[in-house]
C-alpha positions as CSV (number, residue, x, y, z in Angstrom):
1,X,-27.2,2.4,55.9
2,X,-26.4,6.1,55.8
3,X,-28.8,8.3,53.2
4,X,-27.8,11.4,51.2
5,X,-29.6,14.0,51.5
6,X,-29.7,16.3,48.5
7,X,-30.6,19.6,49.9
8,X,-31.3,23.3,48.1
9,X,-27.3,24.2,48.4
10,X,-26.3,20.9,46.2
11,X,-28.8,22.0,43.6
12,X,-26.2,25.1,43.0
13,X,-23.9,23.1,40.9
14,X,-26.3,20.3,39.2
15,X,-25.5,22.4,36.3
16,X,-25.3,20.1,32.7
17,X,-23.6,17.4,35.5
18,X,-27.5,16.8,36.9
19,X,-27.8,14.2,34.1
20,X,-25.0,12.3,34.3
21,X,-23.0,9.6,31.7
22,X,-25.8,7.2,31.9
23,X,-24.6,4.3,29.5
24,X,-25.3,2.2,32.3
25,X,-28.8,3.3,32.3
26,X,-29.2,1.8,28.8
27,X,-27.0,-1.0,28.5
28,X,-28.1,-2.9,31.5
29,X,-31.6,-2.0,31.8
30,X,-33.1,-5.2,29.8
31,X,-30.9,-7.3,31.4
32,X,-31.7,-6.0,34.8
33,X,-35.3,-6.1,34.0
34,X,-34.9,-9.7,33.5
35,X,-33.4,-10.5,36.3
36,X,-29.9,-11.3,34.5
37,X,-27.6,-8.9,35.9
38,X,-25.4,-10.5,39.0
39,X,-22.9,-8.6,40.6
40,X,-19.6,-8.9,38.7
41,X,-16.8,-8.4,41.7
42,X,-15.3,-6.0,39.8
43,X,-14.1,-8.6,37.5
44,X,-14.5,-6.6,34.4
45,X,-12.9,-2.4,34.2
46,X,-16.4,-0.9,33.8
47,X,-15.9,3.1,32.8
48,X,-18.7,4.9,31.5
49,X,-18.8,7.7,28.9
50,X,-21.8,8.5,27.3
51,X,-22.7,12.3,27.5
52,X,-20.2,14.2,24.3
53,X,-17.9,16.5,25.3
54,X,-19.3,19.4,23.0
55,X,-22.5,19.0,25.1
56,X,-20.4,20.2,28.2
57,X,-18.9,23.1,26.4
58,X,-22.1,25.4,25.5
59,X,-23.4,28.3,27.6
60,X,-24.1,27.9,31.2
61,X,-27.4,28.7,31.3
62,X,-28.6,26.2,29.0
63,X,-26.2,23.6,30.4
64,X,-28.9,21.8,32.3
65,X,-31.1,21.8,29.3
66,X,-29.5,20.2,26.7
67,X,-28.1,18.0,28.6
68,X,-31.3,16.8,30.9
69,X,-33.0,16.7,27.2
70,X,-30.7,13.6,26.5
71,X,-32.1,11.6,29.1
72,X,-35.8,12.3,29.3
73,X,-37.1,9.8,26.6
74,X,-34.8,7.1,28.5
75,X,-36.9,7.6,32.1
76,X,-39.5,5.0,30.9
77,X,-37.3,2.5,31.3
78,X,-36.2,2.6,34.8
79,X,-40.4,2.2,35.2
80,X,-40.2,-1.2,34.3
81,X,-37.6,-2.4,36.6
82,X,-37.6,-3.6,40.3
83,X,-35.5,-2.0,42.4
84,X,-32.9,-5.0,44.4
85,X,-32.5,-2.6,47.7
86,X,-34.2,0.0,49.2
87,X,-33.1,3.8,48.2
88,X,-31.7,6.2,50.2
89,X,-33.7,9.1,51.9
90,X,-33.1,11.9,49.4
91,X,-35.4,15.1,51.1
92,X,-37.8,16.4,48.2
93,X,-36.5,20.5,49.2
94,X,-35.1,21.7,46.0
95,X,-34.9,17.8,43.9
96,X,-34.6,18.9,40.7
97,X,-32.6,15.8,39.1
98,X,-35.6,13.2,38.0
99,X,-35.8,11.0,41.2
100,X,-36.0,7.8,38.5
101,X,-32.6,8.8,37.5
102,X,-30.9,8.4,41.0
103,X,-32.8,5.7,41.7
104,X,-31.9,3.6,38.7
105,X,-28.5,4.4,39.1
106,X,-28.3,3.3,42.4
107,X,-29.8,0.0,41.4
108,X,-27.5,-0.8,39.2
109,X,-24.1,0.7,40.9
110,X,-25.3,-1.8,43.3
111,X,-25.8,-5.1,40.9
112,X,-22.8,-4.5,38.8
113,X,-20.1,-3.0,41.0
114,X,-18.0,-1.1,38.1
115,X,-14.2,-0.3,39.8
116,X,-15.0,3.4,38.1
117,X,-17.3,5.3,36.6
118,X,-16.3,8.0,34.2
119,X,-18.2,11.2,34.3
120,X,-17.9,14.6,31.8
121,X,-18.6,16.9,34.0
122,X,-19.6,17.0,38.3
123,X,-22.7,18.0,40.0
124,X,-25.4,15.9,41.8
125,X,-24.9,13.2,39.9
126,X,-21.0,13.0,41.2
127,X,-22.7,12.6,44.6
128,X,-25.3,9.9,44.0
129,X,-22.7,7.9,41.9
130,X,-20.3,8.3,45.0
131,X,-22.7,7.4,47.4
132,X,-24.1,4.2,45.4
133,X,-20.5,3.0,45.3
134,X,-20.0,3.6,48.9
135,X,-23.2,1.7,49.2
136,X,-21.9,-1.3,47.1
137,X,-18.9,-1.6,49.1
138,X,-16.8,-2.2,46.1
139,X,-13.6,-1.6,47.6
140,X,-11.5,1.5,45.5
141,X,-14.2,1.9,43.4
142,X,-14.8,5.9,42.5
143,X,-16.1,8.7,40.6
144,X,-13.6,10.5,38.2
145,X,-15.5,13.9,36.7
146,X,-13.6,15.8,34.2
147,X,-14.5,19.5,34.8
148,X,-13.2,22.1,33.1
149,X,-14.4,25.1,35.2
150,X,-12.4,25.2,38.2
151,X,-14.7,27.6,40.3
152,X,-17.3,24.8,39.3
153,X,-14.3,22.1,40.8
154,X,-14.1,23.6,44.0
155,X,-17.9,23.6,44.8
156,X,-18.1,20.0,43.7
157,X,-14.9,19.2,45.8
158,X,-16.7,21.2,48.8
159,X,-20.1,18.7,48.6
160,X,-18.6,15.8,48.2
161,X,-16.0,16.7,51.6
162,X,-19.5,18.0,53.1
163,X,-21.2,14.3,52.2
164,X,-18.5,12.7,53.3
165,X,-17.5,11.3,50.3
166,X,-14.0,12.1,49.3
167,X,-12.7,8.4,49.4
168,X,-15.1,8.0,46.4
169,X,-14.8,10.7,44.2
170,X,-11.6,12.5,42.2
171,X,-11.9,15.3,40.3
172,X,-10.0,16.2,37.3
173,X,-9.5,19.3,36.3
174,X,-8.9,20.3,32.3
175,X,-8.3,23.2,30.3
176,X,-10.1,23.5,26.8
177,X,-8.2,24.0,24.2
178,X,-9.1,25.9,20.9
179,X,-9.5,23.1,18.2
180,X,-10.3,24.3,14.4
181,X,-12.6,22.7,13.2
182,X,-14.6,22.6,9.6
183,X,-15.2,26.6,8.4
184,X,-12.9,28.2,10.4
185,X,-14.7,27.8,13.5
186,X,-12.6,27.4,16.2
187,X,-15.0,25.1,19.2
188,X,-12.8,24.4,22.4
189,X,-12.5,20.3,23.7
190,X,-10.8,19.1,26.3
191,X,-6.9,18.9,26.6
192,X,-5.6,15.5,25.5
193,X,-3.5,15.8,28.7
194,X,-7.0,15.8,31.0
195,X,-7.4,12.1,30.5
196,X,-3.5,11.4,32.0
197,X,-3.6,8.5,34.4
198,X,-7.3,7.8,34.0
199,X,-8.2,4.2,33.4
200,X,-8.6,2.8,30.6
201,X,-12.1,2.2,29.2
202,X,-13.2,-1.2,28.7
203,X,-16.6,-0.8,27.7
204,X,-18.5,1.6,25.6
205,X,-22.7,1.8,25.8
206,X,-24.4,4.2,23.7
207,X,-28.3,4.3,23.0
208,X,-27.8,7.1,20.1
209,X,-30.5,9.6,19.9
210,X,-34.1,8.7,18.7
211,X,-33.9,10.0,14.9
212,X,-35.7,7.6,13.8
213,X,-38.4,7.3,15.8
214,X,-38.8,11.2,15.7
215,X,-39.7,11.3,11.9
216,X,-41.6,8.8,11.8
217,X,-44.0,11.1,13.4
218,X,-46.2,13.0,11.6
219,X,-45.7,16.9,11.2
220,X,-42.5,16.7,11.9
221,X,-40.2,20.0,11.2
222,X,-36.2,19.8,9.8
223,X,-35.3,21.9,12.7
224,X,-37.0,19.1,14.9
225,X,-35.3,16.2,12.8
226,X,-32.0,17.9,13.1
227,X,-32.0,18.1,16.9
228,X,-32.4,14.1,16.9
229,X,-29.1,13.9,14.9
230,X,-27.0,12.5,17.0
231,X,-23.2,13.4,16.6
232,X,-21.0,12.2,19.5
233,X,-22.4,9.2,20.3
234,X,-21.7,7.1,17.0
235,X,-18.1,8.8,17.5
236,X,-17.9,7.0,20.4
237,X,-19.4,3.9,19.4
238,X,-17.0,3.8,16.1
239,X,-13.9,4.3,18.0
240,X,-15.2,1.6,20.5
241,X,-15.5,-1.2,17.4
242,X,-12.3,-0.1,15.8
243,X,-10.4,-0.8,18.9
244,X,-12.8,-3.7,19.8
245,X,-10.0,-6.0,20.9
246,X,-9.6,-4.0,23.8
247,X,-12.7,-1.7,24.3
248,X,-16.2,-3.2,23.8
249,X,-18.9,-1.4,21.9
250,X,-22.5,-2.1,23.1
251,X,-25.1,-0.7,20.9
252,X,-27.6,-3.2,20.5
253,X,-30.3,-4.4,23.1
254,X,-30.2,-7.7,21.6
255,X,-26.1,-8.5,22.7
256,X,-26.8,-7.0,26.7
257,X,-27.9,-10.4,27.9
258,X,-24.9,-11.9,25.8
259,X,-22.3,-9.8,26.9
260,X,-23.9,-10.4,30.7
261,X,-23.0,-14.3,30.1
262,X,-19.2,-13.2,28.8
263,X,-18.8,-11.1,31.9
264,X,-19.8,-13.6,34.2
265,X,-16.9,-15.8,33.2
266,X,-14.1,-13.2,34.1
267,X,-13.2,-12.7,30.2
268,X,-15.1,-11.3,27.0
269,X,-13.6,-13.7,24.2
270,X,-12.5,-12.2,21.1
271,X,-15.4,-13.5,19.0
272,X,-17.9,-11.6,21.0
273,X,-16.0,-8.6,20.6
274,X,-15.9,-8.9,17.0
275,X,-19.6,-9.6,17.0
276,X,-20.2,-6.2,19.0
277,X,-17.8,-4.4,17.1
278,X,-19.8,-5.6,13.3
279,X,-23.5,-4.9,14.9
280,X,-21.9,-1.3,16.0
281,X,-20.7,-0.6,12.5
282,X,-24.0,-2.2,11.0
283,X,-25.7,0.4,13.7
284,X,-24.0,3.2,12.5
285,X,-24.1,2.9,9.1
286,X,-28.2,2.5,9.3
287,X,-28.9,5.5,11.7
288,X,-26.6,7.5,9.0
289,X,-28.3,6.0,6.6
290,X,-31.6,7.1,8.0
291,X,-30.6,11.0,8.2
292,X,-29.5,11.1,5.1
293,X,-32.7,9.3,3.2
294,X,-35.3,11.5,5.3
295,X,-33.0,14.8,4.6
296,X,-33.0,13.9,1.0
297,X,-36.8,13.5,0.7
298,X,-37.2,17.4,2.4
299,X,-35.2,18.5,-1.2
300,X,-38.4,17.3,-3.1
301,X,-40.9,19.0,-1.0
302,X,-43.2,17.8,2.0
303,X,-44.5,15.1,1.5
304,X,-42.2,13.6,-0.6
305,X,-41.9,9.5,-0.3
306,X,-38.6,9.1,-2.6
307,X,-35.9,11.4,-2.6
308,X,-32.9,11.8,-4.0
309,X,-31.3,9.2,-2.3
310,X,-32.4,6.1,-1.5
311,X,-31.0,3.6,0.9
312,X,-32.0,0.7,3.1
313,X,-30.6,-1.4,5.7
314,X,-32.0,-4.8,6.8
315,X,-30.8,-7.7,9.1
316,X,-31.0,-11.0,8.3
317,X,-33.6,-13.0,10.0
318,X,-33.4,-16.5,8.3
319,X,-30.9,-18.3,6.0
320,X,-33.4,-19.8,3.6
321,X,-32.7,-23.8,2.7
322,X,-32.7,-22.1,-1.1
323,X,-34.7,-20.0,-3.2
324,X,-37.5,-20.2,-6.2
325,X,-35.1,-22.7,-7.3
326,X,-32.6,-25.4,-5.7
327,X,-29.7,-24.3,-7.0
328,X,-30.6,-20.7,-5.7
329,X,-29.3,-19.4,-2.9
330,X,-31.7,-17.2,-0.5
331,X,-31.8,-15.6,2.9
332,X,-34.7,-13.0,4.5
333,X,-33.8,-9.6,5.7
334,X,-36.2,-7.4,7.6
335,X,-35.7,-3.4,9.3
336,X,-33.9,-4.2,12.6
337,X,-34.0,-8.1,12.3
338,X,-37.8,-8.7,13.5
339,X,-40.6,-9.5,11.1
340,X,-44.3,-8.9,11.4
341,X,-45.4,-12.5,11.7
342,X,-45.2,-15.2,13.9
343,X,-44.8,-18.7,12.8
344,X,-46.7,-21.6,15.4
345,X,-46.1,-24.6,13.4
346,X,-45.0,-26.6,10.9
347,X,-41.8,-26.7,8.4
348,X,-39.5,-23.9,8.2
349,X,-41.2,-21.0,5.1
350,X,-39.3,-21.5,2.2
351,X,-38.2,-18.7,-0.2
352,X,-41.9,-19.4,-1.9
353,X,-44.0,-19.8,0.9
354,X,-42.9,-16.0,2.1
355,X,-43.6,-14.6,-1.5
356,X,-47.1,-16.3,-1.1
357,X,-48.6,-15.8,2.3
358,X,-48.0,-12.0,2.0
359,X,-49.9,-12.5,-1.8
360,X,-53.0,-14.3,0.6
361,X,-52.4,-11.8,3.4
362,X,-52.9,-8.4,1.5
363,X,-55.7,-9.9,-0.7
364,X,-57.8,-11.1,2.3
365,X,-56.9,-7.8,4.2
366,X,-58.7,-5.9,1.6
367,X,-61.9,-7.1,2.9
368,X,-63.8,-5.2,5.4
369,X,-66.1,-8.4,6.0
370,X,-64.8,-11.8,6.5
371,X,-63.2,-13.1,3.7
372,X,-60.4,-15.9,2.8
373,X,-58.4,-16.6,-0.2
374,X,-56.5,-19.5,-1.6
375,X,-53.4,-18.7,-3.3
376,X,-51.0,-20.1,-6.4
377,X,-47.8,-19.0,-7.3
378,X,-48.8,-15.4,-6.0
379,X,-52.0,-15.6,-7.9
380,X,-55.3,-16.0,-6.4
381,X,-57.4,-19.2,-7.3
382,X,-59.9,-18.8,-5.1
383,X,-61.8,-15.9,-3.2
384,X,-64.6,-16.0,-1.3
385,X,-66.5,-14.0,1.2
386,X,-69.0,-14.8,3.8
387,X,-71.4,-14.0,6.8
388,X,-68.2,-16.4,9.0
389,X,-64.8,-16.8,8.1
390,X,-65.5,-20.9,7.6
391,X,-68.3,-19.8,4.9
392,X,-65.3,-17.3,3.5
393,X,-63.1,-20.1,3.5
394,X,-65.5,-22.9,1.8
395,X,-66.3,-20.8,-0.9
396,X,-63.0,-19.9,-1.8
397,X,-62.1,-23.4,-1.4
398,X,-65.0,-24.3,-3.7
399,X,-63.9,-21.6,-6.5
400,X,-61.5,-23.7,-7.7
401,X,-60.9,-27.0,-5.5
402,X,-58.6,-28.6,-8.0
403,X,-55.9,-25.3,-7.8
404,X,-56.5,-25.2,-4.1
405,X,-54.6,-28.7,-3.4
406,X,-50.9,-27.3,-2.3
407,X,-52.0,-23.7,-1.9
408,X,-51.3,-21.2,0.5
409,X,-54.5,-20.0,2.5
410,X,-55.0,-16.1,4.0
411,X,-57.9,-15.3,6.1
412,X,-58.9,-11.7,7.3
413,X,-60.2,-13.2,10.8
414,X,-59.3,-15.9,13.6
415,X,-58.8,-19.2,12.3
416,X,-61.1,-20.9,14.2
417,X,-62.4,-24.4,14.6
418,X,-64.9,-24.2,12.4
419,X,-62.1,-23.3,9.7
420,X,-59.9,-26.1,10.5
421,X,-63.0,-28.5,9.9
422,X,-63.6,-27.2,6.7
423,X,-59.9,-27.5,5.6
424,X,-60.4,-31.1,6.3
425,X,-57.7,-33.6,4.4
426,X,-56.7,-31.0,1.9
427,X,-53.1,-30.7,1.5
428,X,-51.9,-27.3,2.0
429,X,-48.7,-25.6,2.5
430,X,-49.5,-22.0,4.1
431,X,-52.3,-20.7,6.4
432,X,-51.5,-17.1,7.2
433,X,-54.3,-15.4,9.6
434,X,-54.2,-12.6,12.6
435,X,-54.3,-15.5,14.9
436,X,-55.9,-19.3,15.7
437,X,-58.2,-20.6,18.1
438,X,-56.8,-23.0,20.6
439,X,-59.1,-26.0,18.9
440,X,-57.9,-24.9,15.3
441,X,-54.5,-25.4,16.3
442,X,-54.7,-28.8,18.1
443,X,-56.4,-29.8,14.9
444,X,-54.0,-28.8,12.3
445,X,-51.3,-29.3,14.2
446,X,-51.8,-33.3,13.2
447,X,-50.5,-31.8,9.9
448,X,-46.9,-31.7,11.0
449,X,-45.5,-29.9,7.9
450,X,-48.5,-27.3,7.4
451,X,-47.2,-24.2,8.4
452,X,-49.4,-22.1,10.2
453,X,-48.6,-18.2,10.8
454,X,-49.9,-15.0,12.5
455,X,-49.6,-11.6,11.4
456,X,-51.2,-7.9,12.4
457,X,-49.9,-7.0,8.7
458,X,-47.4,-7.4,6.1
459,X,-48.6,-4.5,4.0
460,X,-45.5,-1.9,3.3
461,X,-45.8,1.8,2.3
462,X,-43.2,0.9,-0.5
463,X,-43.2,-1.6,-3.3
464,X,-39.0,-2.5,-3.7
465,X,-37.4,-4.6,-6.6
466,X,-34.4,-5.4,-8.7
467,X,-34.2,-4.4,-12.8
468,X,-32.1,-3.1,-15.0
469,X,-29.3,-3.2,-12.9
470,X,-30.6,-1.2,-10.2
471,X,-33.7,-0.5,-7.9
472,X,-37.2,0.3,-8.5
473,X,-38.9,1.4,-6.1
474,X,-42.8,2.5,-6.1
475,X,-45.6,3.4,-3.4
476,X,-47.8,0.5,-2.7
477,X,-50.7,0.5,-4.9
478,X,-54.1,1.1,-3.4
479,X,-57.7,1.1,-4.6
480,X,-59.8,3.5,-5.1
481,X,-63.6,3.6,-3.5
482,X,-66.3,2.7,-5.9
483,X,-67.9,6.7,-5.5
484,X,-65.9,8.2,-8.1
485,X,-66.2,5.6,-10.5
486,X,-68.6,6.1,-13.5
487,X,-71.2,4.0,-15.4
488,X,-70.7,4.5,-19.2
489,X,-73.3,2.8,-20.5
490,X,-76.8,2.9,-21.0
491,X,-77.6,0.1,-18.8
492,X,-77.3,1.8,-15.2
493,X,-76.1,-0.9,-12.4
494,X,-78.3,-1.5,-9.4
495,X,-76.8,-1.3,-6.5
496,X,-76.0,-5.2,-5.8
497,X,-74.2,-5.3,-9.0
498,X,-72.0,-1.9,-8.0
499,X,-71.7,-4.3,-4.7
500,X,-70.9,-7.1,-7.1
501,X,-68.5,-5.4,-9.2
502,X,-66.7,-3.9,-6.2
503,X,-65.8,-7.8,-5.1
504,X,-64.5,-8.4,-8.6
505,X,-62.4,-5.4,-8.9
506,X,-60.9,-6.3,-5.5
507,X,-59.5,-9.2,-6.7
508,X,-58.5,-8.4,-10.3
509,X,-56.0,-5.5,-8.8
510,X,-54.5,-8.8,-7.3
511,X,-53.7,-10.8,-10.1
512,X,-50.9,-10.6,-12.8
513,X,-51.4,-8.9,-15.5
514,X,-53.2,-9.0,-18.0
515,X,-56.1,-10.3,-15.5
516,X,-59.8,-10.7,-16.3
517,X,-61.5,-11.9,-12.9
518,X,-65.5,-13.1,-13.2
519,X,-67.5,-13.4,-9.9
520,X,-71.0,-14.2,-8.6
521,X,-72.3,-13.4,-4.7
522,X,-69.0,-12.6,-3.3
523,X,-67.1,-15.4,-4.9
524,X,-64.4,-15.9,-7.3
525,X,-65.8,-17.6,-10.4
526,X,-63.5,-17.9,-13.4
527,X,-59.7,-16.3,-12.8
528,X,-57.8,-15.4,-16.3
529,X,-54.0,-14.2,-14.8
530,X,-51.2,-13.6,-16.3
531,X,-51.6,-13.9,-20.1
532,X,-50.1,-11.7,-23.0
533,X,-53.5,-10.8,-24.4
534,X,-56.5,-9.3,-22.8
535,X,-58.6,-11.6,-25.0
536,X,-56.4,-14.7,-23.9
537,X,-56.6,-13.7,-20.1
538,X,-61.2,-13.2,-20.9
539,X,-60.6,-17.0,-22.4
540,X,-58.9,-18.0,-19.5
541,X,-61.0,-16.8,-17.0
542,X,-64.4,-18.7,-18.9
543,X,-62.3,-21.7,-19.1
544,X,-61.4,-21.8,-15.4
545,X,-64.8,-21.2,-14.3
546,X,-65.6,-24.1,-12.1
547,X,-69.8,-23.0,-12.4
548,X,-71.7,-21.7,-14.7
549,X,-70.9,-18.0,-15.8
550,X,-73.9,-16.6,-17.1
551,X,-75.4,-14.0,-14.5
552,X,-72.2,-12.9,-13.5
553,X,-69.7,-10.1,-13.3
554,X,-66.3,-9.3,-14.5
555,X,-63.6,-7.0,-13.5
556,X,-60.4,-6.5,-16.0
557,X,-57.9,-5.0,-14.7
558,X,-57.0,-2.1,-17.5
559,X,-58.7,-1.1,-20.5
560,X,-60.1,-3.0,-23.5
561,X,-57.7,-2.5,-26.3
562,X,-60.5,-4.0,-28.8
563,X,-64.1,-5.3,-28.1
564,X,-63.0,-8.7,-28.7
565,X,-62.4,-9.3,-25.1
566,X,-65.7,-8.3,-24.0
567,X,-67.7,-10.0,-26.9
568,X,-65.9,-13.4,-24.9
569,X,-67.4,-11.7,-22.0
570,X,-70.6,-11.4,-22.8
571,X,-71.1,-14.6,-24.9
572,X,-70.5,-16.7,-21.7
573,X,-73.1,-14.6,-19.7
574,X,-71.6,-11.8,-17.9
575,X,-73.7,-8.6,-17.2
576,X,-71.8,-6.0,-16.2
577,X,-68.1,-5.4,-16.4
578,X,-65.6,-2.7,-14.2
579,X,-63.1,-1.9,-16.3
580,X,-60.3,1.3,-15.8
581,X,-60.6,3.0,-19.1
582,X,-58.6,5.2,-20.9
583,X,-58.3,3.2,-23.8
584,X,-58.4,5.6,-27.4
585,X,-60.8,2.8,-28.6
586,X,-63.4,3.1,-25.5
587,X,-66.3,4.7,-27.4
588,X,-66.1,1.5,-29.3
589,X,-66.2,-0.5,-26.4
590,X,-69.1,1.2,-24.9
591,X,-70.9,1.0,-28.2
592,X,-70.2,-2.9,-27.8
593,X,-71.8,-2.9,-24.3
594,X,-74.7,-0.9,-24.8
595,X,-75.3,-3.4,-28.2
596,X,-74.9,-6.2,-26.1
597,X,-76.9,-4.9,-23.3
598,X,-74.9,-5.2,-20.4
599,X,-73.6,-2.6,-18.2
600,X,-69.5,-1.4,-17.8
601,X,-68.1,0.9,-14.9
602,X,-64.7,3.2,-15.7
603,X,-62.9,3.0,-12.2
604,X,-60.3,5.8,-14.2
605,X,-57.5,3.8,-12.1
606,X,-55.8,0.7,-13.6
607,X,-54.0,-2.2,-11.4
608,X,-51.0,-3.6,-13.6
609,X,-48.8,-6.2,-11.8
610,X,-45.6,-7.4,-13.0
């Protein structure tokens, strides 16, 4: 095997060409990792052109910069991977070029054998392309760099003659030409005629720059955003799919293995084209999509969660068998295809189910303690808390055991076994917890049809629906800590009823409105959801209570219009209510309490939900 030496007098032209086109470093590095990259035989035209022209046309001195800037978030990757054959001995005098690059790109010259690899630009990388070429012993296979600096061409031409690579390499050399462009600028690009008796490119790979990931970190600056914008790449990746009958666009992680498969039968059919060539226009559309929604929001000021524009894109992760209803039709989308949940058993989740466990998930999740809820139609019907999650879960069981058959179940810890016991013969349709102990699944998984699910969370930032014939869209609602609420009447709470009041105010945010929720010891009592009238919803909630209610608490979840709701209250034994306020009748209501004798907490927050 003969080694290349990359010594101090190759360093002087790495230049911007250091870094080279590294779509191969992208598009095959999952599929490498895995093991599912054989060598192709040159079956398939591979030309690689990642790096943008304009990128190649800026200032010498920063040359290196912006271009080695490209590739540094992409070196983790190489990490990962095995290298198939040893590398060659490449002296450490004067290295400049990320060893992990050459390395890498060795690697894979090796597994994939492309007949020519495209490059914008020569430098070092021209040399450890050539040489990993010679190394695959691809026969005619070569490096064609563009360069449009012809004291730069000769100095390439003179390393590659001095590495003995000339049989490897060709070097193009192209004028630029002044182009007008937007504003009466006038930026030079190559000559159309610089690309004369090339190949023609078969394959397209672009990973475009990391815009999204970069503002989704905090303190981030628009200068900062703007450098993450990339330009040429979805240029590239849009001509690619518009011409996808003859070059293939690769931008998505999730088609490598695919396209892999395709290649190793000697032809890329025309359906998987047109597959590539959709998810590229889907790709494009959302990273646009994504500039222009985080631009927009820096119009209303830092900070800002909704701009002026508003947009979205999803991928569909599940053709539901229908919707609420039969005759509906249904299907779930989530950001880039993946949702945060793992199913482990059971039916498929229908349209309901979905709408429900994330109703179980973020009410249980509220809980610092363990706690576990049983859920109807969205609405809670059952709460508890406990010392354990199986005490959690037997309580709310217990809060309303006839509502509980067919429910969905969340629980805020490890479904254990002790769980499963205590679920026992009752049907269920959902159990939704952060995970489930090996004994807890071999025991519900007798239930064929329960489905059981995992999730680290489901809670979003924002709150998204459909009215009025277009979108609402809100932040999620939170709740405030019990310290800034105030005690309004007479009667001061002790401190196990601000505890017990806190449990019931939990809840009651959680339930439609209007919603009057009565607890005792960290357990749902009595639920009133969903009613017209605040005094229906405090009739309600008595009537549903499944124990006695005198002793108890009661949370509603906005003001008492009249104290007719809290007489109801009060005759069925509650003594102490939370309550928002705000209401231009609350002097009344206070006046009620204090002649009644119980004691009522404003929150000053209110928990409406629709």
């Amino acid at each position: 095997m003969r080694g290349l030496r990359i010594t101090g007098k190759d360093l002087a032209f790495a230049g911007g060409a250091a870094v080279l086109s590294l779509a191969v470093y992208l598009a095959f590095g999952a599929a490498l990792e895995a093991g599912a990259i054989q060598a192709a035989a040159g079956a398939v035209l591979v030309v690689l052109a990642v790096l943008e022209v304009y990128r190649r046309i800026v200032a010498e001195q920063d040359r290196t910069r912006l271009e080695i800037r490209r590739i540094e978030p992409l070196l983790a990757v190489y990490r990962l991977l095995p290298l198939r054959a040893p590398l060659p001995a490449m002296a450490n005098e004067g290295w400049s070029v990320p060893p992990d690059s050459a390395a890498l790109l060795i690697s894979l010259v090796r597994e994939v054998r492309p007949r020519t690899v495209l490059e914008t630009g020569c430098g070092i990388s021209t040399l450890v392309l050539a040489y990993a070429l010679e190394e695959s012993g691809e026969p005619g296979a070569s490096v064609v760099a563009i360069e449009h600096d012809p004291k730069w061409a000769a100095t390439c031409r003179r390393r590659v003659a001095e590495h003995g690579l000339e049989a490897r390499v060709r070097i193009v050399e192209a004028s630029l030409v002044p182009t007008d462009v937007a504003g009466g600028t006038s930026v030079p690009f190559y000559a159309p005629s610089a690309f004369d008796g090339l190949p023609p490119i078969d394959l397209v790979v672009v990973n475009l720059y990391p815009f999204e990931a970069t503002v989704a970190k905090e303190g981030v600056t628009v200068p900062e955003a703007i450098e993450q914008i990339d330009v040429g790449g979805p240029s590239m990746l849009r001509a690619a799919a518009k011409n996808h009958k003859h070059v293939i666009p690769l931008c998505d992680p999730a088609l490598y293995a695919e396209f892999m498969k395709e290649l190793e039968t000697g032809t890329i059919s025309d359906a998987f084209r047109f597959r590539a060539a959709v998810t590229t226009f889907a790709r494009t559309a959302e990273y646009d999509l994504a500039i222009s929604s985080w631009l927009s929001r820096q119009l209303d000021g830092e900070g800002s969660q909704l701009g002026e524009r508003f947009g979205f894109s999803m991928q569909r992760v599940q053709t539901l068998r229908y919707g609420e209803n039969p005759k509906q039709s249904a299907a779930l989308y989530a950001p880039a295809g993946k949702v945060p949940y793992r199913q482990l058993h059971g039916k498929e989740l229908s349209f309901n189910n979905l709408i429900d466990l994330e109703s179980a998930w973020r009410i249980a999740s509220e809980f610092a303690g363990p706690a576990c809820v049983v859920i109807k139609h969205t609405n809670p019907c059952g709460v508890g808390t406990g010392d354990t999650i199986d005490a959690a879960l037997r309580s709310a069981i217990a809060a309303d055991s006839v509502s509980a058959f067919g429910g969905i179940i969340g629980a805020n810890r490890q479904f254990d076994d002790a769980c499963a016991d205590a679920v026992g013969a009752l049907f269920l349709e959902v159990i939704v917890a952060p995970s489930f102990s090996e004994g807890a699944k071999e025991i519900l998984g007798k239930k064929k049809n329960l489905r059981l699910v995992e999730t680290d969370g489901l809670r979003q930032a924002l709150d998204i629906r459909t009215a009025a014939g277009g979108i609402l869209v809100q932040t999620a609602d939170s709740i405030a800590p019990s310290p800034g609420w105030k005690t309004v009447t007479k009667l001061q709470p002790d401190e196990e009823t601000m505890r017990a009041l806190e449990f019931a105010w939990i809840v009651c945010a959680h339930v439609k409105s209007n919603a009057i929720v009565i607890t005792r010891d960290g357990q749902t009592v009595g639920i009133g959801a969903g009613q017209m009238s605040r005094v229906d919803s405090a009739k309600l909630a008595v009537t549903k209570a499944m124990s006695p209610t005198a002793g108890c608490v009661a949370a509603s979840d906005a003001f008492f219009p009249f104290r007719d709701g809290l007489d109801i209250l009060i005759d069925a034994g509650i003594r102490a209510i939370v309550q928002p306020g705000g209401s231009v009748r609350d002097d009344e209501v206070i006046a009620a309490a204090d002649e009644r004798g119980i004691a009522m907490v404003f929150t000053g927050e209110r928990h409406f939900r629709h």
